[in-house]
ROTI-168627 format. One record per residue (C-alpha): residue in one letter; z, x, y. Coordinates in steps of 0.5 Angstrom, whole numbers. Each point is the difference from the previous one (the first is absolute). Example, Ala and Ser with C-alpha at 12.3 -4.5 7.8 and 13.67 -1.06 7.14 Angstrom:
! residues 2
<code: A&pz: 16&px: 25&py: -9>
<code: S&pz: -2&px: 2&py: 7>
//
This chain:
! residues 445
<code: X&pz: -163&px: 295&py: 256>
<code: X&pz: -6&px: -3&py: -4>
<code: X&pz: -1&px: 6&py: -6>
<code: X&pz: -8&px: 0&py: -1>
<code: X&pz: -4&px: 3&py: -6>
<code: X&pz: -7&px: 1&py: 1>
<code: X&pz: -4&px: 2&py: -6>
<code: X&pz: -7&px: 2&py: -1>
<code: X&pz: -2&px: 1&py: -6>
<code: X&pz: -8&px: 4&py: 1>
<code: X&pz: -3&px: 2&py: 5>
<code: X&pz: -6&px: 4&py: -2>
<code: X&pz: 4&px: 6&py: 0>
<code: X&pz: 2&px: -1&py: 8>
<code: X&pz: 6&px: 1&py: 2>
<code: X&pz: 1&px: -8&py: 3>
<code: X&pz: -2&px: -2&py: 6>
<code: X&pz: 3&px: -7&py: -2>
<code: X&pz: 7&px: 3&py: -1>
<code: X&pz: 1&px: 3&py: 6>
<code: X&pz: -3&px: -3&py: 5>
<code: X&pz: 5&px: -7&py: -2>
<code: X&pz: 5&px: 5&py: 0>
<code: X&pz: 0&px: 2&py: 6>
<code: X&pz: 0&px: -7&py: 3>
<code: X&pz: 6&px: -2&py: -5>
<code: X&pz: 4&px: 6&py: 2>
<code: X&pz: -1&px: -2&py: 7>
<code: X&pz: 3&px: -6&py: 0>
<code: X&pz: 7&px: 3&py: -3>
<code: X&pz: -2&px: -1&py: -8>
<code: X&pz: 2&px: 4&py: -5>
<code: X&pz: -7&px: 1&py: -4>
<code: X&pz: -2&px: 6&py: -6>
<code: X&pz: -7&px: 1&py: -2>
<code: X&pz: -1&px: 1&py: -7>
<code: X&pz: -8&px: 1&py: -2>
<code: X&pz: 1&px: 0&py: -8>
<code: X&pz: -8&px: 4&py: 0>
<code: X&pz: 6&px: 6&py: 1>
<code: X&pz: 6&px: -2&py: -2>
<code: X&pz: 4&px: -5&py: -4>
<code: X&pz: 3&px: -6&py: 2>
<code: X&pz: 8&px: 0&py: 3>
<code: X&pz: 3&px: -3&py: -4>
<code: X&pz: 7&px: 0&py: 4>
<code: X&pz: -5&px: -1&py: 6>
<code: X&pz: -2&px: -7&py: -2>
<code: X&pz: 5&px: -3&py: -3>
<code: X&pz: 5&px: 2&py: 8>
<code: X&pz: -7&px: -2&py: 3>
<code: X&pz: 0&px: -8&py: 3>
<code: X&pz: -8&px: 1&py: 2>
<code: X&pz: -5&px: 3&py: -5>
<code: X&pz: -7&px: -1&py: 3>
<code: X&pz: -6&px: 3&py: -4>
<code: X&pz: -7&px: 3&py: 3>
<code: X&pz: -6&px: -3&py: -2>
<code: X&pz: -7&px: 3&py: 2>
<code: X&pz: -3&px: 1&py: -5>
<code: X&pz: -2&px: -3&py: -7>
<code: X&pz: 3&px: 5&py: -5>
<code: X&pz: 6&px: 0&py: 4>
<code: X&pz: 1&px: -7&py: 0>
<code: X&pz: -1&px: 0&py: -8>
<code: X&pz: 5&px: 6&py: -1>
<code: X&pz: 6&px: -4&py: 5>
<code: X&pz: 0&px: -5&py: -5>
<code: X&pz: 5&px: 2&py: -5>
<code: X&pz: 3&px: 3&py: 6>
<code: X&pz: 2&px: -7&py: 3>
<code: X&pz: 3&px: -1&py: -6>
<code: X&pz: 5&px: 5&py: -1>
<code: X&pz: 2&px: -1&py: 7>
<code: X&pz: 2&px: -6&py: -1>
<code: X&pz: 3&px: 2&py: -7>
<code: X&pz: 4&px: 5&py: 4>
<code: X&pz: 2&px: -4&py: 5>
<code: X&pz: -1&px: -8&py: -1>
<code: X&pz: 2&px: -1&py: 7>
<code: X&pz: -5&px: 4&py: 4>
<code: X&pz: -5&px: -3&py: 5>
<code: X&pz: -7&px: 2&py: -2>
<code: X&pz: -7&px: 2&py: 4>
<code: X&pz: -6&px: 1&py: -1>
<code: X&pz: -4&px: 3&py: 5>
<code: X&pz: -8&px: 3&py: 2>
<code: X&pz: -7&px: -2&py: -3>
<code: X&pz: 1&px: -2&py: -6>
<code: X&pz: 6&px: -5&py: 1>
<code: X&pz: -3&px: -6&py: 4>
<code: X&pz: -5&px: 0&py: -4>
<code: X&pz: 5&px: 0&py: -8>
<code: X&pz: 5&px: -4&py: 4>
<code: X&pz: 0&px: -6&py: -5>
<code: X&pz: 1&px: 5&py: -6>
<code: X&pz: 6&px: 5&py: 4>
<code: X&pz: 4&px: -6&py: 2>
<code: X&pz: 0&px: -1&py: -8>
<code: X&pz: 2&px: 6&py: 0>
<code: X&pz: 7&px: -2&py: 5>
<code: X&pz: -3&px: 3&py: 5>
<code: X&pz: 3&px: -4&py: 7>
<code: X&pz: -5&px: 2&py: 5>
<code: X&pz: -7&px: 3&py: 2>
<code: X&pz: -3&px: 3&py: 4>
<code: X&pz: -7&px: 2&py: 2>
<code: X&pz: -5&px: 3&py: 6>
<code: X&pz: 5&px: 4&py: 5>
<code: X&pz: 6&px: -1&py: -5>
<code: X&pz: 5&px: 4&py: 6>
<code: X&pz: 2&px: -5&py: 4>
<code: X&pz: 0&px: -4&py: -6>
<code: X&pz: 6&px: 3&py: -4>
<code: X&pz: 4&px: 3&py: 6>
<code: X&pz: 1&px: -9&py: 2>
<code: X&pz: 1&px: 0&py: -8>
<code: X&pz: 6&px: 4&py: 1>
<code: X&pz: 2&px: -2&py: 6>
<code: X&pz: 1&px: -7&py: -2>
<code: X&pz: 3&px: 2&py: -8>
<code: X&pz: 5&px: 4&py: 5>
<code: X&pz: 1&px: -7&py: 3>
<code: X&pz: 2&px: -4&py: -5>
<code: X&pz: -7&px: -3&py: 0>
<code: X&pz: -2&px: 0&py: -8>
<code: X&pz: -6&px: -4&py: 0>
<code: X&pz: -6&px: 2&py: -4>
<code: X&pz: -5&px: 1&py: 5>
<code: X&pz: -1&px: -1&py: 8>
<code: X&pz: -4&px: 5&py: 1>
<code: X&pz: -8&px: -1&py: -1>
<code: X&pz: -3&px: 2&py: -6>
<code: X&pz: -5&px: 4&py: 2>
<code: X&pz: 1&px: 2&py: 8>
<code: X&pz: -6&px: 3&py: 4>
<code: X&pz: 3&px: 1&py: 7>
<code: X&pz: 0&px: 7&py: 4>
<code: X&pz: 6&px: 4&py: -2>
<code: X&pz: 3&px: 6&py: 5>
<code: X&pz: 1&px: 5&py: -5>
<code: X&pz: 6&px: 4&py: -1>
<code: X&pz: -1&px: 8&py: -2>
<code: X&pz: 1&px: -1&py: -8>
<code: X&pz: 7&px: 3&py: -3>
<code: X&pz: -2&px: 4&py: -6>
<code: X&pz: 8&px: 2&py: -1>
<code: X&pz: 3&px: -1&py: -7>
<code: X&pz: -8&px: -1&py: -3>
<code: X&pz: -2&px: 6&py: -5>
<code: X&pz: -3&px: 7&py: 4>
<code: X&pz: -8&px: 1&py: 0>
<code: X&pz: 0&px: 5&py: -6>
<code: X&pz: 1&px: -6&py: -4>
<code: X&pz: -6&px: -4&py: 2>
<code: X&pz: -7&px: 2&py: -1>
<code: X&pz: -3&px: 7&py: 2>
<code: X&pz: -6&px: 2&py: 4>
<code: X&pz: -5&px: 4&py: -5>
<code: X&pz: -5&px: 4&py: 4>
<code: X&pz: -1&px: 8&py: -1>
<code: X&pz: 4&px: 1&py: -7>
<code: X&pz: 6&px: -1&py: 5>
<code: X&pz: 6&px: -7&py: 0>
<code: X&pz: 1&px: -3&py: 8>
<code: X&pz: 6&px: -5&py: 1>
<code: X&pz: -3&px: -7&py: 2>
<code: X&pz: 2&px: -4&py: 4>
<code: X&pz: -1&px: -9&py: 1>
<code: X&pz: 0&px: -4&py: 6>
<code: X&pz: -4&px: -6&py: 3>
<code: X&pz: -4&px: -1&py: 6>
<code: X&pz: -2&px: -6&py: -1>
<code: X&pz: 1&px: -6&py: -5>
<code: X&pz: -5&px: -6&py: -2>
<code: X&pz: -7&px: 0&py: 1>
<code: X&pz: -7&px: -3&py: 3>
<code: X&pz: -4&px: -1&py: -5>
<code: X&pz: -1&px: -5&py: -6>
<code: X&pz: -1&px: 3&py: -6>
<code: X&pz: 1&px: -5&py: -6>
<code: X&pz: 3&px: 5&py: -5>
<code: X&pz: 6&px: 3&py: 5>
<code: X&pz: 7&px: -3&py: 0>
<code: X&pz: 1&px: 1&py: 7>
<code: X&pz: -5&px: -5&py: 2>
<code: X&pz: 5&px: -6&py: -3>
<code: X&pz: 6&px: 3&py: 4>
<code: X&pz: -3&px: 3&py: 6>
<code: X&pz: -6&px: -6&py: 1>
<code: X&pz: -4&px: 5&py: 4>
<code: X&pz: 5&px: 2&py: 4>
<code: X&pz: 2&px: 7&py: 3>
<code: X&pz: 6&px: 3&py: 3>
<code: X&pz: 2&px: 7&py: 2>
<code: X&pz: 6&px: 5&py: 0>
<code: X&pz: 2&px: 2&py: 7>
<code: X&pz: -3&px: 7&py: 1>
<code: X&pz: 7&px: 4&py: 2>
<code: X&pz: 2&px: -4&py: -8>
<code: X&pz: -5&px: 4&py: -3>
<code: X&pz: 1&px: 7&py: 3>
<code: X&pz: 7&px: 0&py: -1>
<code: X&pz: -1&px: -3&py: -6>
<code: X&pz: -4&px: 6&py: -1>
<code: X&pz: 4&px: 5&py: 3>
<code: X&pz: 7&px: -2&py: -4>
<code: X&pz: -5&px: 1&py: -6>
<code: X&pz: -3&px: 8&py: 3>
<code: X&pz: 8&px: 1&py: 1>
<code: X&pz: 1&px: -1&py: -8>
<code: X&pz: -5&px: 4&py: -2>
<code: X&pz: -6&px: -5&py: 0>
<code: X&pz: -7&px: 5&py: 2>
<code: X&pz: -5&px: -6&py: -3>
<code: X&pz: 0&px: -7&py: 3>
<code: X&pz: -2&px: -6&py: -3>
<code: X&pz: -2&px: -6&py: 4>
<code: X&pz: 1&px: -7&py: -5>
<code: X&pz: -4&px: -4&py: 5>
<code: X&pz: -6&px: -4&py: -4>
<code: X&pz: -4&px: 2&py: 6>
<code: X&pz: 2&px: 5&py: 5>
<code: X&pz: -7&px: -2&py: 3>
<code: X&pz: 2&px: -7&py: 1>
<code: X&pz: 3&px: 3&py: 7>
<code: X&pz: -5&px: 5&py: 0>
<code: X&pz: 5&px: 1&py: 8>
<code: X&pz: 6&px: -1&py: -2>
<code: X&pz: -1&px: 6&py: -6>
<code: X&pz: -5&px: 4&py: 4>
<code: X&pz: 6&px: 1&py: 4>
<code: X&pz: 6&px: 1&py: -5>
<code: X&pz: -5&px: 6&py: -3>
<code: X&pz: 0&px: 4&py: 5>
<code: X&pz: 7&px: 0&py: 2>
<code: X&pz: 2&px: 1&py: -7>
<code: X&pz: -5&px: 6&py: 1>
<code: X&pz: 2&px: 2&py: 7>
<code: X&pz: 9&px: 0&py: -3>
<code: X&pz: -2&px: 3&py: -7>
<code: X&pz: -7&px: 4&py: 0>
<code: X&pz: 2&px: 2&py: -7>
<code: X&pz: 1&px: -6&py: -3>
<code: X&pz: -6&px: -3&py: -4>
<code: X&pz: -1&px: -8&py: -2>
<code: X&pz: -4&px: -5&py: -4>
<code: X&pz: -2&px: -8&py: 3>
<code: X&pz: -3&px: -6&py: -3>
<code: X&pz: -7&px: -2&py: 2>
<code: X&pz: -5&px: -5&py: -1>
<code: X&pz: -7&px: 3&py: -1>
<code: X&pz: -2&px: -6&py: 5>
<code: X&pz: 4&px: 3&py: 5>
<code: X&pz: -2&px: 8&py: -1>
<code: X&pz: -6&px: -3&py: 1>
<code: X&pz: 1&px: -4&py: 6>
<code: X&pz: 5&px: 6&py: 4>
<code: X&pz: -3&px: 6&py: -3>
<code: X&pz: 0&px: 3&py: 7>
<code: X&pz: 9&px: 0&py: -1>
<code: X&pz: -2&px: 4&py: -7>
<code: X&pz: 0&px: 7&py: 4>
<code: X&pz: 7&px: -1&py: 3>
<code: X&pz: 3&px: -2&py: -7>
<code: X&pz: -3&px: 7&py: -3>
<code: X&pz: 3&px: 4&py: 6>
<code: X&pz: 6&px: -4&py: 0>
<code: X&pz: 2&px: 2&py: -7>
<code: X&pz: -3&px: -5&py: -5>
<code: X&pz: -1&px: 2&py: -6>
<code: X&pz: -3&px: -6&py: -3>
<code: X&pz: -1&px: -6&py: 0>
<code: X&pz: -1&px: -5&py: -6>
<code: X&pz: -4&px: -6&py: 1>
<code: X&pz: 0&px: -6&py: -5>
<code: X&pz: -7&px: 0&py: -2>
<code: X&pz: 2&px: -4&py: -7>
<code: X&pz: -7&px: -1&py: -1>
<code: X&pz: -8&px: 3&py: 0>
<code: X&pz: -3&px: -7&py: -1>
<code: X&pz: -2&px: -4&py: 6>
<code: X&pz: 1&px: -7&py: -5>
<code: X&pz: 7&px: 2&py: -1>
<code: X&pz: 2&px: 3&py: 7>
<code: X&pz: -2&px: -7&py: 3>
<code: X&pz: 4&px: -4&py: -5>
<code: X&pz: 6&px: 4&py: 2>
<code: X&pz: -2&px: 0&py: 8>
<code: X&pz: 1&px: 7&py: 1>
<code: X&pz: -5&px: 0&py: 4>
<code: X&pz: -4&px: 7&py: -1>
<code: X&pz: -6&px: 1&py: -4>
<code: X&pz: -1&px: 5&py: -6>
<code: X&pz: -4&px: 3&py: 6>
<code: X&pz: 4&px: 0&py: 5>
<code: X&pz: 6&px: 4&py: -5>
<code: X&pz: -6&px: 6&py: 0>
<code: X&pz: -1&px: 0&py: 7>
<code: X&pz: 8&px: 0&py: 1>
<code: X&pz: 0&px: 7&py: -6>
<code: X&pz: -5&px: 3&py: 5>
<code: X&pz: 3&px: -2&py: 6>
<code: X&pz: 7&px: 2&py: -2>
<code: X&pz: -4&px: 7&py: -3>
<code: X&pz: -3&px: 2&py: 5>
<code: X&pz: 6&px: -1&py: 6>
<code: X&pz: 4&px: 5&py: -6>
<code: X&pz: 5&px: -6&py: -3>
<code: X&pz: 1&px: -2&py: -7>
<code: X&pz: 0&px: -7&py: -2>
<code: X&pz: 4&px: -3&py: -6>
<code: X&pz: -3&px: -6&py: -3>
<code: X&pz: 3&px: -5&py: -4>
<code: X&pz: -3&px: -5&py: -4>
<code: X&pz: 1&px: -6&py: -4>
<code: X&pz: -4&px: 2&py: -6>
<code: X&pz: 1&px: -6&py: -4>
<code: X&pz: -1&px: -8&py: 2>
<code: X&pz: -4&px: -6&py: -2>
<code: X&pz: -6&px: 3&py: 2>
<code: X&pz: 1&px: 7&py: -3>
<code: X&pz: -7&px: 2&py: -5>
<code: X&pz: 1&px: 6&py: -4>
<code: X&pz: -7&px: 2&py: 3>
<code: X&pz: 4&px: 0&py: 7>
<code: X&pz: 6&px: 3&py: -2>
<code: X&pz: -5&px: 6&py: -3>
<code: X&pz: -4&px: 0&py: 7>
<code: X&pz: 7&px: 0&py: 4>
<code: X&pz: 1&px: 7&py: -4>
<code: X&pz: -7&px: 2&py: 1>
<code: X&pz: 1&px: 0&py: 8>
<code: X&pz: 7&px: 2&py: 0>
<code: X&pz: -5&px: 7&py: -3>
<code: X&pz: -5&px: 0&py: 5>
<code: X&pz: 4&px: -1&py: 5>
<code: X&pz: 5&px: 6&py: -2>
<code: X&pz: 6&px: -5&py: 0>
<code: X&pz: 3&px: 1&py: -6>
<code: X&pz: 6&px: 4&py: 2>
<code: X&pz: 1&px: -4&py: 6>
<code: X&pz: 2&px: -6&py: -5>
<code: X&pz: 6&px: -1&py: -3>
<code: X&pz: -1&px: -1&py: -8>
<code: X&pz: 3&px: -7&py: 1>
<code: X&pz: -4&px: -2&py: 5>
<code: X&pz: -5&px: 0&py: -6>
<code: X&pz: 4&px: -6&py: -4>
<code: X&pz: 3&px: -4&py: 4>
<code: X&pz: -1&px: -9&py: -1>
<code: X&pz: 0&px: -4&py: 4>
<code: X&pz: 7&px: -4&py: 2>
<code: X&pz: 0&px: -7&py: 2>
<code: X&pz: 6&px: 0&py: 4>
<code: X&pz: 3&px: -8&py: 2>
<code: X&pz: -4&px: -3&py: 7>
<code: X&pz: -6&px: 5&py: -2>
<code: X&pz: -6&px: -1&py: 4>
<code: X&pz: -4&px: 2&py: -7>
<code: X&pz: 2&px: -8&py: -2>
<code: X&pz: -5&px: -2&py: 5>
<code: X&pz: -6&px: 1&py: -5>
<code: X&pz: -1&px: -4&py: -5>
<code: X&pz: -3&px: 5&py: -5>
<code: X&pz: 7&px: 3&py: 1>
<code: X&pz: 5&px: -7&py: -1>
<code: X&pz: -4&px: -1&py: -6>
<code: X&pz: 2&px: 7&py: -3>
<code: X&pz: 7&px: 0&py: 1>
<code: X&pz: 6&px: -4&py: -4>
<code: X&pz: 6&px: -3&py: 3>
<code: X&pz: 4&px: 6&py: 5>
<code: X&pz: 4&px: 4&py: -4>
<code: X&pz: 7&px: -1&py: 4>
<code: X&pz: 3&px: 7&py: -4>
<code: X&pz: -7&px: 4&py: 1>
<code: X&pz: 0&px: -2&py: 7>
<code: X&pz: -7&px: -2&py: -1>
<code: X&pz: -6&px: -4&py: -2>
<code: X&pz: -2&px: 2&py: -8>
<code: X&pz: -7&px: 1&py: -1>
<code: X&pz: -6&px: 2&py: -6>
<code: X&pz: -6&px: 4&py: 2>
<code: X&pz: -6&px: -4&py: -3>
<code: X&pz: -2&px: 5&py: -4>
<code: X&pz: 6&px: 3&py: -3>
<code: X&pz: -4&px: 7&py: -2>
<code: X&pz: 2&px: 0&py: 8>
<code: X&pz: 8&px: -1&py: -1>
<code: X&pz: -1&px: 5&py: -5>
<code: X&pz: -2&px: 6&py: 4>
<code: X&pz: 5&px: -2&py: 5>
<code: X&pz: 6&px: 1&py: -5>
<code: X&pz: -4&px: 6&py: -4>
<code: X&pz: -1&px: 3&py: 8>
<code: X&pz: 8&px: -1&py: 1>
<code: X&pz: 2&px: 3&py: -6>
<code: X&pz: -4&px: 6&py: 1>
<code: X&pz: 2&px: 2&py: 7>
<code: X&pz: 7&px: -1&py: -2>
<code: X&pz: 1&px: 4&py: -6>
<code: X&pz: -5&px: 6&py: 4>
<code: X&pz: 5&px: -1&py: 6>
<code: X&pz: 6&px: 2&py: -5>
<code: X&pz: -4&px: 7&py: -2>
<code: X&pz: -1&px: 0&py: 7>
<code: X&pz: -7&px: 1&py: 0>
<code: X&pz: -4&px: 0&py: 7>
<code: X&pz: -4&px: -5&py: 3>
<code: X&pz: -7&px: 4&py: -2>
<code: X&pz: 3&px: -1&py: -8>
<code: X&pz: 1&px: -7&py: 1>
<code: X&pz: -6&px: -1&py: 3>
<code: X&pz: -4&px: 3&py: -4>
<code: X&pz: 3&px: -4&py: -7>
<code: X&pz: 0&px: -7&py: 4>
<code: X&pz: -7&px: 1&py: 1>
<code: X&pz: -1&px: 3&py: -8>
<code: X&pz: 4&px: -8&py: -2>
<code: X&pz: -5&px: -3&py: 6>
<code: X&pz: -6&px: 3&py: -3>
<code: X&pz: 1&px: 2&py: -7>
<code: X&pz: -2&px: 6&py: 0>
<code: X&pz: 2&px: 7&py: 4>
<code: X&pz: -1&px: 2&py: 7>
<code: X&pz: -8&px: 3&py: 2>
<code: X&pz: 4&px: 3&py: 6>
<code: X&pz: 6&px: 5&py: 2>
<code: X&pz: 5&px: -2&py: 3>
<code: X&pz: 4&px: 6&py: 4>
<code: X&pz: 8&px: -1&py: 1>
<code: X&pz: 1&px: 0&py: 8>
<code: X&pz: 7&px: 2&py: 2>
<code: X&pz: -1&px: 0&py: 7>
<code: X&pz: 0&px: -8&py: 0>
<code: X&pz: 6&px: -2&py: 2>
<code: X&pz: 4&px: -7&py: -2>
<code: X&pz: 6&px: -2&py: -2>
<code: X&pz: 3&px: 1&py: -6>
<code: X&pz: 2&px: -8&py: -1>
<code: X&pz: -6&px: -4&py: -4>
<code: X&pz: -2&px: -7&py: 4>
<code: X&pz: 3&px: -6&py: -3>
<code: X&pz: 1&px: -6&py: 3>
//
């Protein structure tokens, strides 16, 4: 019996998808596999020097930095090992992982991928690779085997009303349609978008109630690519548990285009839905291809207003591209359209990331900015041309961590950001609203 470890280093705080779902496939062809999500836990040492396969999730970028020391003491531990990297960001740091020792990785729809890995080292197989590096092909999903991962309580909590909700995670969908020239999908996926099968996800959801769950975040980078196919899985999770609540990820594109399916999401439980807004300049936003407009983003406020549903936006506050001036006008806006407690402080200071394959090499003010790729930092390095930028960007992040250890609330923040910002005090009053609910795990990437 092939002895696996699967091993995630962060999530956003999410209990992961990522784990269970291959674990359920590995258990079902008799491997013996144990999770370990090291975002609440410690790595077993025992566990990993008896394990033959030990395969790391990859979906994002912090969790790929954090990973790396972590594959070296896996090999320290056990020289032996067969090593793994799966999810987003493998493919796309695949040169750097097999310096590292990492033998085989696996992107796109990674299931199919490890379970004929296992099959073949159970074989005799041990070839560094036969399965494709990155596989776009239709999945039949098993219903996910959360077993042996760490209970909700020890993941992020839903805020709303002075109260504490367990959260739980689950996927409807992966990959994506669009083309924006900043995401790290775009590389992997090219375009392409694959769904869950609806009775995995309701489930997955109802083993998730049954742990104590009364909040479900869906991860899908667009609920709205299927706008059916999600249409229909809210209804039935409403239908089966009337009381639990949820949150989606929708573009402001798309909640423009199906705002007629906006209602449903308010009588099926949602309670908000965040949006990558990342910018409120139209140059910016046709660089990155997102395909809304500043104006499209005030409609969608009002739309989302008037149908009785939050929205969360997110940004990218500083790119090549970022004035001090704009980054005043963004505070400003956020004022007047009464979002300031709709946003996470971070979301005020996050910089641009120039994952490898980006679509962001494609402009040529770009290609003249960046310096080599930074295999270690897992990106492109660049310098804002005006370094008074650079420097607010630092001075933004320092602020918003050092409040956020006092535990300051997002109105405080705000209004101290905007004091750096502006230089000078706020001319308004910001009053805290408890009753925005949001999840107590800050937006990296």
């Amino acid at each position: 019996m092939l002895k696996i470890l699967l091993i995630s280093t962060y999530e956003l705080g999410r209990q992961p998808f990522g784990l269970a779902s291959p674990a359920a496939w590995l258990r079902a062809v008799g491997s013996k596999v144990t999770c370990v999500d090291l975002a609440c836990s410690v790595l077993p040492s025992a566990a990993v020097e008896e394990a033959d396969l030990a395969a790391f999730y990859l979906p994002m970028h912090t969790a790929t930095r954090l990973a790396v020391p972590v594959i070296r003491k896996v090999r320290a531990l056990n020289p032996g090992i067969r090593l793994c990297c799966y999810g987003l960001y493998a493919p796309m740091n695949e040169t750097y992982l097999r310096g590292l020792g990492v033998e085989t990785v696996l992107g796109g729809e990674f299931e199919q991928g490890l379970r004929d890995l296992a099959a073949r080292l159970e074989n005799g197989d041990s070839a560094p690779q036969r399965e494709p590096l990155i596989s776009l092909g239709r999945q039949s999903f098993l219903a996910p085997d959360r077993s042996g991962l760490p209970p909700l309580r020890r993941y992020a909590k839903l805020l709303a009303n002075g109260e504490e909700k367990l959260v739980g995670f689950t996927e409807a969908s992966r990959g994506c349609k669009h083309f924006c020239r900043h995401c790290p999908i775009v590389p992997v996926y090219n375009g392409t978008f694959r769904v869950v099968q609806q009775k995995v996800v309701l489930e997955d959801i109802r083993q998730q109630v049954a742990a104590g769950a009364q909040h479900i975040t869906f991860g899908d980078a667009d609920f709205f690519n299927g706008p059916a196919h999600a249409a229909a899985i809210v209804a039935a999770l409403h239908a089966e548990h009337p009381s639990v609540t949820y949150d989606v990820t929708i573009k402001i594109e798309h909640l423009l285009r199906h705002q007629d399916l906006l209602p449903l999401l308010k009588r099926t439980g949602c309670l908000f839905v965040t949006s990558a807004v990342e910018s409120i300049d139209d140059a910016v936003l046709e660089k990155l291809a997102k395909g809304h407009t500043r104006a499209d983003f005030i409609q969608a406020v009002g739309i989302m207003r008037d149908t009785g549903l939050l929205l969360a936006p997110t940004f990218v506050t500083f790119t090549p591209w970022t004035t001090r001036r704009g980054y005043r006008e963004l505070l400003e806006l956020l004022v007047d359209l009464d979002l300031v407690e709709n946003v996470s402080p971070i979301q005020l200071a996050i910089r641009l990331l120039i994952p490898a394959g980006s679509l962001l090499l494609e402009l040529p003010e770009i290609r003249e900015i960046v310096g080599p790729f930074d295999a270690a930092a897992l990106s492109y390095r660049w310098r804002h041309g005006d370094p008074a930028v650079d420097e607010l960007c630092t001075e933004v992040q320092g602020l918003i961590q050092r409040e956020e250890r006092h535990k300051a609330g997002r109105a405080e923040i705000f209004a101290k950001i905007w004091e750096l910002a502006h230089e000078r005090t706020p001319d308004f009053h910001l009053a805290s609203r408890a009753t925005i609910p949001y999840l107590n795990e800050p937006w990296y990437c």
